[in-house]
C-alpha positions in Angstrom: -18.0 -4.7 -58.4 -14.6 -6.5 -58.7 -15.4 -10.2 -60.7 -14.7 -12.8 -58.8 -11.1 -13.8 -60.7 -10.1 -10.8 -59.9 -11.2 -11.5 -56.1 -9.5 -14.7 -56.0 -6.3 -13.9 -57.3 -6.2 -11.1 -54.6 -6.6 -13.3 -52.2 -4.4 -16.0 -53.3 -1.8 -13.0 -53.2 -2.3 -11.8 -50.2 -2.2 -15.2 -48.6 1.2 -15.6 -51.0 0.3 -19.1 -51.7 -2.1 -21.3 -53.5 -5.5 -21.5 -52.3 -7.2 -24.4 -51.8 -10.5 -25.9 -52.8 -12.1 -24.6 -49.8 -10.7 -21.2 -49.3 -11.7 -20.9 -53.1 -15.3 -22.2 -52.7 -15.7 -20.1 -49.6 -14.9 -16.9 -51.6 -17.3 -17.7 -54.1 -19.6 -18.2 -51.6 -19.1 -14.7 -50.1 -19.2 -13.0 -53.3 -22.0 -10.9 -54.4 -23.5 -12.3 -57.7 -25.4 -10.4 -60.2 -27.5 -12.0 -62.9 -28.2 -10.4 -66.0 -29.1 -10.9 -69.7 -26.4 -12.4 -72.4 -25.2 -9.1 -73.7 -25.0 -7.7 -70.1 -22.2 -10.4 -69.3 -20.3 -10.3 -72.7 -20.3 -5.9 -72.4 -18.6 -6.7 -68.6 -16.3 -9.2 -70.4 -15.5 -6.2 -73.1 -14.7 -3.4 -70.6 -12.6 -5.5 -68.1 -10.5 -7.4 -71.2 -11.5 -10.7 -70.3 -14.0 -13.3 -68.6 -15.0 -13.9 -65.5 -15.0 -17.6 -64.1 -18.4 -19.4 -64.0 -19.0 -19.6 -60.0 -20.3 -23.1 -60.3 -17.2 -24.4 -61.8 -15.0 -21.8 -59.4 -12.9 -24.1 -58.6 -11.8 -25.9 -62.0 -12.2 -22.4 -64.0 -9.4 -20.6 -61.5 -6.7 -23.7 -62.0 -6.7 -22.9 -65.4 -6.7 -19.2 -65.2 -4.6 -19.1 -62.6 -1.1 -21.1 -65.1 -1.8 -17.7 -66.7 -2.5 -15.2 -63.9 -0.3 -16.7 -61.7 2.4 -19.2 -63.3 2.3 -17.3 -66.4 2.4 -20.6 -68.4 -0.1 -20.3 -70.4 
């Protein structure tokens, strides 16, 4: 299951420019979620090489992973 950075970026690329608020809350909102314990999250976090973004702060969480992902100034 792709994390939902991951999903977001794609389609930030795909549309080839900045989502908005919306489009970004409407992917969250399509996303599968999967709930587990503590050590479940931080062993996803491990294997992929870093964390996903907390769906219920999508929106704030991807403007500051996106000056990285995206910008690259970070």
């Amino acid at each position: 299951m792709p994390s939902l950075i991951a999903t977001i970026l794609n389609a930030e690329e795909s549309k080839g420019a900045p989502l908005t608020r919306e489009e970004v809350e409407a992917i969250r909102d399509k996303c599968p979620c999967v709930m587990g314990p503590v050590w479940m999250i931080a062993k996803m976090a491990e294997s992929r090489g870093y964390e996903d973004i907390d769906p219920e702060r999508a929106w704030e969480e991807w403007q500051e992973a996106r000056r990285s992902l995206v910008d690259g100034s970070a």
